[in-house]
DRENMARBA-50973 format. One record per residue (C-alpha): x negated, y negated, z; residue number from 1. Coordinates in steps of 0.001 Angstrom, whole numbers, plus 500000, padded with zeros to 6 digits. Layout:
% residues N
        u        v        w     n
        X        Y        Z   NUM
...
//
This chain:
% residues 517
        u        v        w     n
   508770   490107   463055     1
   511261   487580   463629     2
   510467   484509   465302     3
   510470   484323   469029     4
   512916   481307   470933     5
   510920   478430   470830     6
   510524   477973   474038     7
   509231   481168   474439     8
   506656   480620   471742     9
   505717   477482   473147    10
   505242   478761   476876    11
   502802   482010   475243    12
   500648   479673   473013    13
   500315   476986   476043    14
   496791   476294   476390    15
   495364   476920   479891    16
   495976   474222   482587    17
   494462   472558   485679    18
   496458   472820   489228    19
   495391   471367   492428    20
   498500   472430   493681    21
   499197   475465   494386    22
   502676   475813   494196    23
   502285   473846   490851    24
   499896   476931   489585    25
   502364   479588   490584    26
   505259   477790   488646    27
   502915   478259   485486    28
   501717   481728   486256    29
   505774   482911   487008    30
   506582   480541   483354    31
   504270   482389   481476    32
   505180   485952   482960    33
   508590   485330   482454    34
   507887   483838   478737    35
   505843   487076   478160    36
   508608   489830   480088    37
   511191   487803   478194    38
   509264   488300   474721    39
   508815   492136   474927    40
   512035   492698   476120    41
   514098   490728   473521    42
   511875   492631   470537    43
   512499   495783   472544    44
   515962   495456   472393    45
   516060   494695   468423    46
   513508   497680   467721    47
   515931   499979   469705    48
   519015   498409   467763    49
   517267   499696   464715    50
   515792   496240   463318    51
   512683   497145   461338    52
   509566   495067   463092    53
   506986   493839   460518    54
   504533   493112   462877    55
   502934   494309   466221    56
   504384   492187   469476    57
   502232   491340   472025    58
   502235   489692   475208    59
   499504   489280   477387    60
   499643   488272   481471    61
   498735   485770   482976    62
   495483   484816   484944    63
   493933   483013   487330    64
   490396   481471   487761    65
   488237   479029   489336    66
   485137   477580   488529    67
   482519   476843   491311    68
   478767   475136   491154    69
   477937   475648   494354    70
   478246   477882   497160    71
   479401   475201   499574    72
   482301   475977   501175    73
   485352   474713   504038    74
   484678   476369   507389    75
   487327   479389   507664    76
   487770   482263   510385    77
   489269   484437   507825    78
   487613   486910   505833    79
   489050   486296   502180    80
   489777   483150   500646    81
   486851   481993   499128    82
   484435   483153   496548    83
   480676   484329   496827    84
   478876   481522   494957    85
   478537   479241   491899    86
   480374   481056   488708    87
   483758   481458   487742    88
   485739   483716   488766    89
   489073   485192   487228    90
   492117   487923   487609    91
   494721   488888   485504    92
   498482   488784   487524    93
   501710   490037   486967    94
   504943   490326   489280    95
   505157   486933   490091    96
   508822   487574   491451    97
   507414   490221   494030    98
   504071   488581   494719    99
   505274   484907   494972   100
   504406   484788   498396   101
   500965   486313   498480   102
   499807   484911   495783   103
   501081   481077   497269   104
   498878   481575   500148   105
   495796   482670   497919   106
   496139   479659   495719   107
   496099   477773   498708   108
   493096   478821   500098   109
   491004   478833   497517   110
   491905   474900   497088   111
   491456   474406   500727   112
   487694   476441   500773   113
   486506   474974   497567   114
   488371   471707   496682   115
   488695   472437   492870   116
   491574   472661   490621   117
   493222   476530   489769   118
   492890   477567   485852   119
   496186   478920   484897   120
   496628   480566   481243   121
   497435   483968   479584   122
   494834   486272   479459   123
   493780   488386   477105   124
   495058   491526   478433   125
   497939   492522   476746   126
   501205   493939   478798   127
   502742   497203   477935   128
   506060   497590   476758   129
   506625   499998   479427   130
   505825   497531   481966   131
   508380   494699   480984   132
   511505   497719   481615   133
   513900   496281   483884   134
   514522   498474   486818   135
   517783   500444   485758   136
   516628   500097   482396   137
   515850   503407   480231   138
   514926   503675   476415   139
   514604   507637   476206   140
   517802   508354   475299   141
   518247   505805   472767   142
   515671   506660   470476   143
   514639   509625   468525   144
   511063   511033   468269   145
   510340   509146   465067   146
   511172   505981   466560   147
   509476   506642   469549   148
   506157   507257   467717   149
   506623   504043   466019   150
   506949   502423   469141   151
   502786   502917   469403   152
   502364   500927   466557   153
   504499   497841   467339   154
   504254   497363   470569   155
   501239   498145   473811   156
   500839   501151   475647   157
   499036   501538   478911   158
   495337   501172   478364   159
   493539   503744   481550   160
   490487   501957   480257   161
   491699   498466   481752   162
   492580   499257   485001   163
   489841   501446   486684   164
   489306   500720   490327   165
   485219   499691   489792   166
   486330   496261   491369   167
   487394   498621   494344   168
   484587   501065   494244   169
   481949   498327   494220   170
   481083   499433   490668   171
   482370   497206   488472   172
   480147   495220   486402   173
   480839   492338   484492   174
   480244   492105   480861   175
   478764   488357   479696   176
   481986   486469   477947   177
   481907   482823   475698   178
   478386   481357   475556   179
   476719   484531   477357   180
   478740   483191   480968   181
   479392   486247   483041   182
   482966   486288   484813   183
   483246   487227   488409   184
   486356   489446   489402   185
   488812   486979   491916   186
   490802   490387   492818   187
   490313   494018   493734   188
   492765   495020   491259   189
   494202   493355   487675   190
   497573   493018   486478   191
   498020   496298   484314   192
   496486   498175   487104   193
   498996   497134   489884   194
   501926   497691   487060   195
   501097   500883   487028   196
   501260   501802   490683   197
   504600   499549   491051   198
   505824   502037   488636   199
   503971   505414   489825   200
   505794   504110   493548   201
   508714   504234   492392   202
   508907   507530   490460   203
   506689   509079   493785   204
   508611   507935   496978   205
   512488   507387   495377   206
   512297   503677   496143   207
   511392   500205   494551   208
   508170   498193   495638   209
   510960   495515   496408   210
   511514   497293   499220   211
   508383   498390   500789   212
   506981   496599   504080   213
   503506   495473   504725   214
   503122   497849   507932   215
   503173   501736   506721   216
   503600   504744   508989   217
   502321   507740   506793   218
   503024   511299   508196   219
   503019   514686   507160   220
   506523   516137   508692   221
   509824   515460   507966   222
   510576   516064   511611   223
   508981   511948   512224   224
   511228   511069   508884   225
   514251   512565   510832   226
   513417   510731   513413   227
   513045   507637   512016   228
   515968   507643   509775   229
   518207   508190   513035   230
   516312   505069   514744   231
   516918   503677   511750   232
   520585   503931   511281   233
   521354   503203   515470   234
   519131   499893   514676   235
   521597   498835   511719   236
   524501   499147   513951   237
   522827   497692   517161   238
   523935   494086   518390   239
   521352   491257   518196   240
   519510   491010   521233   241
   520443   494368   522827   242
   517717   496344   525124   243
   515367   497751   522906   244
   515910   500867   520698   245
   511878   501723   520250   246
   510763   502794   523665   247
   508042   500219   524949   248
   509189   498004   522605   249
   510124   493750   523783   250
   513230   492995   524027   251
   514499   491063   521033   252
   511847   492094   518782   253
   513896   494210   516894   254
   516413   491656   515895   255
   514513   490862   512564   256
   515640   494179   511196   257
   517718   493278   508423   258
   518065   496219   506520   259
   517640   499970   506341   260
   516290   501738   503026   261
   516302   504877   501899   262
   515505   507162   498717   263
   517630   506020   495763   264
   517591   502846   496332   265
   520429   503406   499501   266
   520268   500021   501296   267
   522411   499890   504516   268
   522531   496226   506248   269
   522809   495405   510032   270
   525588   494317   511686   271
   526647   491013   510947   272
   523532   490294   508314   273
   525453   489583   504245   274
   524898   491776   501819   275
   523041   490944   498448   276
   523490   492394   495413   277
   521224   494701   494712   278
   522087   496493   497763   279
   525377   498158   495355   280
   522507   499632   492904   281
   521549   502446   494780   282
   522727   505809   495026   283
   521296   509022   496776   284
   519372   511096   494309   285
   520048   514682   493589   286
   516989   515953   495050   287
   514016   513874   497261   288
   511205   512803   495137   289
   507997   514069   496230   290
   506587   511503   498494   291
   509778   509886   499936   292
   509751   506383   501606   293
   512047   504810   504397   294
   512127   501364   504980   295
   512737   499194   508199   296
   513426   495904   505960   297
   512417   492131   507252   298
   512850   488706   505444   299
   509331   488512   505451   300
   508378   491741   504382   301
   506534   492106   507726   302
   508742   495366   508403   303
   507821   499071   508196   304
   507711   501190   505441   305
   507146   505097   506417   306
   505958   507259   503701   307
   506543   511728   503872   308
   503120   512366   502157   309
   503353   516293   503133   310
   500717   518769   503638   311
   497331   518015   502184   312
   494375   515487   500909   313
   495431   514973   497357   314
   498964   513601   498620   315
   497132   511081   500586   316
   494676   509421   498116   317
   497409   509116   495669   318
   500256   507382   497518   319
   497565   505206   499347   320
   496060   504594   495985   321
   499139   502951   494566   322
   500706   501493   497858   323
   497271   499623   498330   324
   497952   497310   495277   325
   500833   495526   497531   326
   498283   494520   499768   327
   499516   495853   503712   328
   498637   494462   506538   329
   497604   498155   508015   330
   498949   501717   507801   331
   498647   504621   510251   332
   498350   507935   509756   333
   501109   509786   512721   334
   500791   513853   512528   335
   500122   516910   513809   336
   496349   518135   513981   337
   494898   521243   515429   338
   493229   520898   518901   339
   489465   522046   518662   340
   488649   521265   522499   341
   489847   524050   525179   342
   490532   521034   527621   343
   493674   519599   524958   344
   496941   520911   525712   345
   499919   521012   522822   346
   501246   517484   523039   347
   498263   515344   523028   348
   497228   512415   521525   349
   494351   512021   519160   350
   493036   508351   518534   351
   490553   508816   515630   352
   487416   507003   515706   353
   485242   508675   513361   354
   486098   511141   510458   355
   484323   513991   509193   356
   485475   514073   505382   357
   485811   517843   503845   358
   488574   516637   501795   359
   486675   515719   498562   360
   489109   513763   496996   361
   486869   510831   497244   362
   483722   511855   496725   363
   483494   510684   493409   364
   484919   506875   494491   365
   483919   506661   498114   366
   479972   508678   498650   367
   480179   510611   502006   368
   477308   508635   502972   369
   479709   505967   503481   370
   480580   505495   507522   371
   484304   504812   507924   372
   484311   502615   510975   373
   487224   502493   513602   374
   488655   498799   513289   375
   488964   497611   516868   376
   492384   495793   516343   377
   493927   499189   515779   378
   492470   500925   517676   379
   493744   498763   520504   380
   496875   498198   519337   381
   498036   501864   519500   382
   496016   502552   522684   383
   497989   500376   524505   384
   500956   501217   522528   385
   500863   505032   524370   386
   500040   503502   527531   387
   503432   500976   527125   388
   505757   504328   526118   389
   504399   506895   527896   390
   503895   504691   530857   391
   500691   506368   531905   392
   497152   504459   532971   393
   494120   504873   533366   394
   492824   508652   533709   395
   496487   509952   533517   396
   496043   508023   530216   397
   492899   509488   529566   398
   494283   512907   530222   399
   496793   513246   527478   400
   495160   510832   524571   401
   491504   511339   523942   402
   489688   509531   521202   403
   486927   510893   518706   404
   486401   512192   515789   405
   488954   513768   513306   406
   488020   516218   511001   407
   489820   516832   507681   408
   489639   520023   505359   409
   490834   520426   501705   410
   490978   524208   503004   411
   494765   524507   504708   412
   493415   528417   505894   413
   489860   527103   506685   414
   490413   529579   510028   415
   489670   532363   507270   416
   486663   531946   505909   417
   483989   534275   506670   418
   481005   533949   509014   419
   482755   531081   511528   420
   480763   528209   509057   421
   483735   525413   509098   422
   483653   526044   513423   423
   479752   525565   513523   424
   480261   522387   511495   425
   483014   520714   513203   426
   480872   521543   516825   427
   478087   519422   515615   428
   479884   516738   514453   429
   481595   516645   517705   430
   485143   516585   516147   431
   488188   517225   518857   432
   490804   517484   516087   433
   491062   519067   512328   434
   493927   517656   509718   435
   494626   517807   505862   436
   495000   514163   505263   437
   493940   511556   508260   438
   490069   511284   506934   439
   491063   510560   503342   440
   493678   507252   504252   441
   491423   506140   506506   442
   488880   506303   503897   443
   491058   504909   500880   444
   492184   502042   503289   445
   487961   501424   503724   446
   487855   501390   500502   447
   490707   498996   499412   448
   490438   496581   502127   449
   493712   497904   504037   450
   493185   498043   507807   451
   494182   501389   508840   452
   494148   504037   511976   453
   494991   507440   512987   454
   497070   508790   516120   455
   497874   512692   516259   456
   499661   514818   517656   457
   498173   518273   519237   458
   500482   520957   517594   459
   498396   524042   517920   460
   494508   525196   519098   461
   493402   527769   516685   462
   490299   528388   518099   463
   492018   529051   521622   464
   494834   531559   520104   465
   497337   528981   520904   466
   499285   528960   517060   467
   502819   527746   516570   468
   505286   530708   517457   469
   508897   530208   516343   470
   510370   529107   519483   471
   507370   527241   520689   472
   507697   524732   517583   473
   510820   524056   518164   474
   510673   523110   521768   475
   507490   521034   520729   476
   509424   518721   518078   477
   512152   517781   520228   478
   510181   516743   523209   479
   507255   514906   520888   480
   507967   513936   518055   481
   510239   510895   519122   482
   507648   510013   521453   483
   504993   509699   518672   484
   507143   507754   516751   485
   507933   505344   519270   486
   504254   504723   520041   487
   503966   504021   516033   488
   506708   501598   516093   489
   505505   499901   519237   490
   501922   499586   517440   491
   503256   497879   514396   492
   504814   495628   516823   493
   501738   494559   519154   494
   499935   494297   515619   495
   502443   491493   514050   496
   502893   490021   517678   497
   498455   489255   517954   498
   498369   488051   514250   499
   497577   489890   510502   500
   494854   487359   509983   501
   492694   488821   512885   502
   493469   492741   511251   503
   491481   492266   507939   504
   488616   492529   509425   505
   484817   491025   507742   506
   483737   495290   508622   507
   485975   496203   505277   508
   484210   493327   503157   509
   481098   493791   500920   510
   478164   491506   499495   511
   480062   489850   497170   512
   483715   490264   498325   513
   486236   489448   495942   514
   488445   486218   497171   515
   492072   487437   497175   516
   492725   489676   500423   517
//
């Protein structure tokens, strides 16, 4: 293999260092990324040019750790930022270009909480080749299937074995390393594990992880993407410091909108703001990808990011199990749900808070014995949120949103199963709505830490006869669906305005909570 740039070299072999800075420890962990990107890619490039390697090319990422001896700590009000007890504990990272940011204000409070230095050094996870791809970059055409079964040999592949979610699950146990010394996890998730969903993002929703927000609006109707892509566009093209566009909304909150992005990569700018770039990159693609994702963009990635997840559970656990590696601040399920109480009329609101989960796809990660717990910051946020648009109080409130607990079925046609079984069930658990997908975010957000809530929308009452007739449908999009929206928007909004640190809530942490949020 030929020899690597020295300075490359000499960055990879770098024996670990000491930080009490925390800006100083992200420098090294972004030096040693790059060193490591900047190695695969350059042998990359030869081994496609036809150079024969002699030798396998690794490069392994980065980590973090921090030794403790005692389980003193600084006095904090937040829920992350410090570790359980004596130990060390450790993470792999990668992305330090898109995670700068978070990973800054980590570093800093784990210096802050336990006033010892940051180990930075590479870890011994290697990175796959596949990982270190540029984002317009693509090798399939260039080599033939020999070559590409050589590429096995030379360079590394993702490894499913190294990035399971037992951190996540509460499962993970760690295996004794140098002198018997067991290593404590400092993250839910390692850096070949949150490669993967940057990359699964991408090829699911049509859009880069650059670009998504840390507030997500999931729904399951392209009538709210519509929507939003329209409110989107008239935002872009709005003057700074008009009346608000999102109903309810405060006047001159909208104004740090910079941006508007859709599948492909299609970036449209507001009025006035310069454009960068990347923003000449994108280009609408021939067909939507399966999940697509819109994006309200803000300099401090405190915007909203609405995901199309369509009908059904499986949809759900698998874009919320890759967009939870960019660490939200929330998401919110907004849809359509059946009405199960005669006393709902089409049109109502649903605030979830309990579940009933018939949707399975967690069963093996998440035990049904597991309570998913309403998070009181949400809740709130979007209670007063359909007070502010629909202008209602009190029991004219009451009368069109009522709050309890959502159901949610893996069985799309459950209304035809024999013997009325699925009707006795949801009766005794008391549940006023059924859905496809609310139970399982709200559960996958439980599980990985991301606050999260639920507010439907009362399409049809299939126990009452009342199903959606042609013309009825219709009629129902047009007057509610903008409405819902709006109350979504105007959540996200009262949920930035009272603080993120107050939404990740001590109810989502365990025993022995890992420190990074």
């Amino acid at each position: 293999m030929p020899t690597p740039p020295s300075s490359l070299a000499d960055t990879i072999a770098a024996p670990p260092r000491h930080h009490r800075d925390a800006a100083a420890a992200l420098a090294d962990v972004r030096s040693r990324y790059d060193a490591g990107i900047g190695l695969l890619s350059e042998q990359l490039q030869r081994f496609i040019a036809g150079e024969e390697l002699t030798q396998r090319v690794r490069a392994f990422y980065p980590y973090v750790a921090l030794r403790t001896d005692t389980v003193a700590r600084a006095e904090t009000p937040l829920a992350y930022g410090f570790v359980a007890g004596p130990g060390r504990y450790e993470t792999s990272l990668t992305r330090p270009d898109l995670f700068g940011d978070y990973l800054l204000n980590q570093f800093e409070l784990l210096l802050r909480n336990h006033s010892v230095a940051l180990e930075v050094g590479c870890s011994a996870q290697p990175i796959p080749v596949h990982f270190s791809f540029a984002e317009h970059h693509h090798i399939e055409g260039s080599l033939s299937p020999a070559r590409r079964l050589l590429l096995r040999d030379l360079f590394d592949l993702p490894d499913l074995g190294a990035m399971d979610d037992g951190i996540a699950n509460g499962t993970y146990e760690p295996l004794p390393g140098e002198g018997g010394r067991v290593t404590q996890p400092l993250a839910l998730f390692t850096g070949q594990r949150i490669d993967y969903s940057l990359h699964r993002l991408r090829h699911y929703t049509g859009t880069t992880p650059e670009h998504f927000q840390n507030f997500v609006l999931f729904t399951n109707y392209q009538f709210y993407i519509d929507e939003f892509i329209k409110l989107g566009h008239e935002l872009m093209k709005a003057d700074r410091g008009a009346a608000p566009l999102f109903e309810g909304g405060t006047r001159g909150a909208e104004d740090s909108y910079v941006a508007f992005v859709e599948p492909g990569n299609v970036v449209t700018r507001r009025t006035g703001c310069t454009l960068e770039p990347g923003d000449f990159l994108g280009a609408a693609p021939p067909r939507l990808p399966q999940m697509p994702a819109y994006h309200l963009v803000r300099h401090d990635r405190a915007g909203i990011t609405m995901v199309n997840i369509g009908v059904g559970p499986s949809n759900a656990k698998t874009i919320t199990d890759h967009i939870a590696v960019l660490r939200p601040h929330a998401w919110i399920m907004l849809g359509h749900c059946a009405g199960l109480r005669t006393t709902q009329q089409l049109g109502d609101y649903v605030l979830a808070h309990g579940y009933v989960r018939e949707d399975h796809v967690l069963d093996e990660d998440l035990p049904l014995w597991v309570p998913i717990p309403p998070l009181a910051e949400v809740q709130l946020a979007l209670e007063e949120a359909v007070a502010d648009v629909t202008q209602l109080e009190r029991s004219e409130l009451k009368r069109v949103m009522r709050t309890g607990t959502v159901a949610s079925t893996d069985n799309r046609n459950w209304e035809l199963l024999p013997q009325r079984t699925p009707e006795r069930r949801f009766s005794q658990s008391r549940a006023i709505a059924l859905d496809m997908e609310s139970a399982t975010i709200a559960a996958n957000g439980f599980r990985f830490r991301v606050p999260y809530g639920t507010l439907l929308c009362v399409s049809d009452k299939p126990l009452h006869g009342e199903i959606k007739l042609p013309g009825m449908a219709n009629h129902f999009y047009r007057e509610r669906v903008n409405q819902h929206l709006r109350i979504g928007l105007r959540a996200v909004e009262l949920l930035r305005r009272n603080g993120i640190d107050q939404l990740h809530s001590r109810k989502l942490r365990s025993f022995s909570e890992v420190a990074f949020q």
